[in-house]
Backbone as CSV, one residue per row, in Angstrom:
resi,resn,N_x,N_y,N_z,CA_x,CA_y,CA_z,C_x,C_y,C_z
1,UNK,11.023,7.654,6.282,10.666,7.278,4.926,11.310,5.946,4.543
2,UNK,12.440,5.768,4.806,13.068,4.637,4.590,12.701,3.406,5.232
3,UNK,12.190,3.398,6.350,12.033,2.272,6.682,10.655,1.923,6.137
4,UNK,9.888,3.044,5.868,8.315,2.204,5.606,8.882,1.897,3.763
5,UNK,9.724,2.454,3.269,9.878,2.103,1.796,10.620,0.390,2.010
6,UNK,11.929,0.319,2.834,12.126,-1.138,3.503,11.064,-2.114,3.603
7,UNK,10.722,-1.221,4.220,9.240,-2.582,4.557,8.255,-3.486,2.974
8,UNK,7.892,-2.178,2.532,7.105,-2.476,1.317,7.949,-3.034,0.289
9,UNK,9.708,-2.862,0.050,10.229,-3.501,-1.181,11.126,-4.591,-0.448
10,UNK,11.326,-5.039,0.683,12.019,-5.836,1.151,12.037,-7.516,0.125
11,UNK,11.174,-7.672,0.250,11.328,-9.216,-0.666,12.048,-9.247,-1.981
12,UNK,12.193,-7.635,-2.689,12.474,-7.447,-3.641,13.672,-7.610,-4.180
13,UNK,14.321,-8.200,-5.024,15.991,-7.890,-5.083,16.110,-6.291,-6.472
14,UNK,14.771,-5.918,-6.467,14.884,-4.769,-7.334,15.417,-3.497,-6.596
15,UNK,15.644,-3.803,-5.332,16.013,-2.031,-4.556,17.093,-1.871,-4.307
16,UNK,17.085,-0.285,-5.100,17.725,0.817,-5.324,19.049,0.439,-4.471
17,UNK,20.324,1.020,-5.008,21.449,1.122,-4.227,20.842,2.426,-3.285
18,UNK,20.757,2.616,-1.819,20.017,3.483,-1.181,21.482,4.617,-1.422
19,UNK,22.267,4.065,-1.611,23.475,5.598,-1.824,23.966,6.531,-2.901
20,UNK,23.090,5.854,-3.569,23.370,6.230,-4.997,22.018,7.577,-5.414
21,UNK,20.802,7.299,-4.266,19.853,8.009,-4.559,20.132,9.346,-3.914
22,UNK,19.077,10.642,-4.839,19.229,11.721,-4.113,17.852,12.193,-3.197
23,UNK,17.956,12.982,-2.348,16.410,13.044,-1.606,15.358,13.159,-2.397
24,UNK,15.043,14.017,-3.803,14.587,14.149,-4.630,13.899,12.808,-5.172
25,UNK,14.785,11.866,-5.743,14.358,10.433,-5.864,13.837,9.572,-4.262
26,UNK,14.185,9.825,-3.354,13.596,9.075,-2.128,12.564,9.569,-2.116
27,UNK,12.241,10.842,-2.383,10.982,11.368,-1.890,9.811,11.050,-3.017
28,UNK,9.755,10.697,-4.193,9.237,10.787,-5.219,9.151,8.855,-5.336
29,UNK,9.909,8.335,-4.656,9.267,6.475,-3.992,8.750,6.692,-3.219
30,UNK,8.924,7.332,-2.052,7.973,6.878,-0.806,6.545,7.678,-1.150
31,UNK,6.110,8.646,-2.190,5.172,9.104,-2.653,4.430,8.302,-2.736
32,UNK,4.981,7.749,-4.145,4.310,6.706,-5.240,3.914,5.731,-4.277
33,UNK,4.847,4.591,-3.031,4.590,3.900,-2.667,3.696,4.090,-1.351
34,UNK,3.863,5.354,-1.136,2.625,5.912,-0.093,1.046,5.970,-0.301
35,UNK,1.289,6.673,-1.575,0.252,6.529,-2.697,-0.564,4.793,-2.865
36,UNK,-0.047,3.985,-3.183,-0.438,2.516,-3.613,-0.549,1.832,-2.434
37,UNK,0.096,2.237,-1.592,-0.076,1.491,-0.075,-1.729,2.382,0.392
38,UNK,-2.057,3.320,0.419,-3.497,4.019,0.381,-4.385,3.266,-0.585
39,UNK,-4.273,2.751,-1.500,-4.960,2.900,-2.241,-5.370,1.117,-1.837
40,UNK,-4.351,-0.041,-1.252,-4.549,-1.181,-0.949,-5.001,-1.073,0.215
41,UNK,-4.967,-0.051,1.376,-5.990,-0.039,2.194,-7.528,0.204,1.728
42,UNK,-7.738,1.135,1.221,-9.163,1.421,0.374,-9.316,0.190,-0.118
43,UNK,-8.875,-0.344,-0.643,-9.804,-1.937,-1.423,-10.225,-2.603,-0.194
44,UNK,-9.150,-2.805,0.767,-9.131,-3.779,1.768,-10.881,-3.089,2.869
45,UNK,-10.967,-2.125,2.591,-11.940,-1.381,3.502,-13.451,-1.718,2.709
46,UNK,-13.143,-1.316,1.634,-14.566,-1.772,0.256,-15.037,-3.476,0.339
47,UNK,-14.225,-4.149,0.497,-13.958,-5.495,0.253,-14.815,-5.551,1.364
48,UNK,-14.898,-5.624,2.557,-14.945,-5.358,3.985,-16.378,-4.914,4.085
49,UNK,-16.535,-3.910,3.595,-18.136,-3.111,3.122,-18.863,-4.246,2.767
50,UNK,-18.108,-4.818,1.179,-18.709,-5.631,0.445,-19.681,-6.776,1.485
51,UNK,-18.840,-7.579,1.828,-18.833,-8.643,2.797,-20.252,-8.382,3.738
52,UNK,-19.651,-7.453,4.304,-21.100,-7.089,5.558,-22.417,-6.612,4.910
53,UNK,-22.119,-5.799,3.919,-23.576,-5.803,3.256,-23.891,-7.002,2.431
54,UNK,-23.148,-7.865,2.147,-23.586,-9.358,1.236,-24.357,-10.352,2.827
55,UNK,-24.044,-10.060,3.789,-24.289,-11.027,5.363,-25.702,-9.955,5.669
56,UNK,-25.913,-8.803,5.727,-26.892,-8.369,5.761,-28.114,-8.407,4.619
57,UNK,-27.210,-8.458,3.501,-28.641,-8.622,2.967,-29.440,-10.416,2.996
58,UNK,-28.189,-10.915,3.336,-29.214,-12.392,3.243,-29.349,-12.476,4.712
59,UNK,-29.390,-11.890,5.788,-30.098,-11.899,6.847,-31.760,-11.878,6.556
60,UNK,-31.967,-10.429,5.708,-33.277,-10.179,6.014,-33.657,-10.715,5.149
61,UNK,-33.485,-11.517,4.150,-34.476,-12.232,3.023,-34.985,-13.572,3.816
């Protein structure tokens, strides 16, 4: 959990003293940020959709 939460807030100077937290709170970030990291793949996949059906449809016109 920690390292994929590392990964995603690294640039940040907002993160957490990691010793100060209890599993309860670790588990309830890597949720949320599990959560929003899903949810920026899904755009990235739609976007993607978008694209190939915008190249297909001006194929066949």
């Amino acid at each position: 959990m920690w390292e994929f939460i590392d990964n995603i807030m690294r640039p940040n100077e907002l993160v957490p003293d990691k010793t100060i937290l209890t599993y309860e709170q670790v588990h309830a970030i890597y949720s949320k940020l599990s959560e929003i990291d899903e949810m920026f793949k899904e755009f990235v996949q739609i976007n993607i959709l978008k694209k190939e059906l915008y190249k297909l449809d001006n194929n066949s016109k």
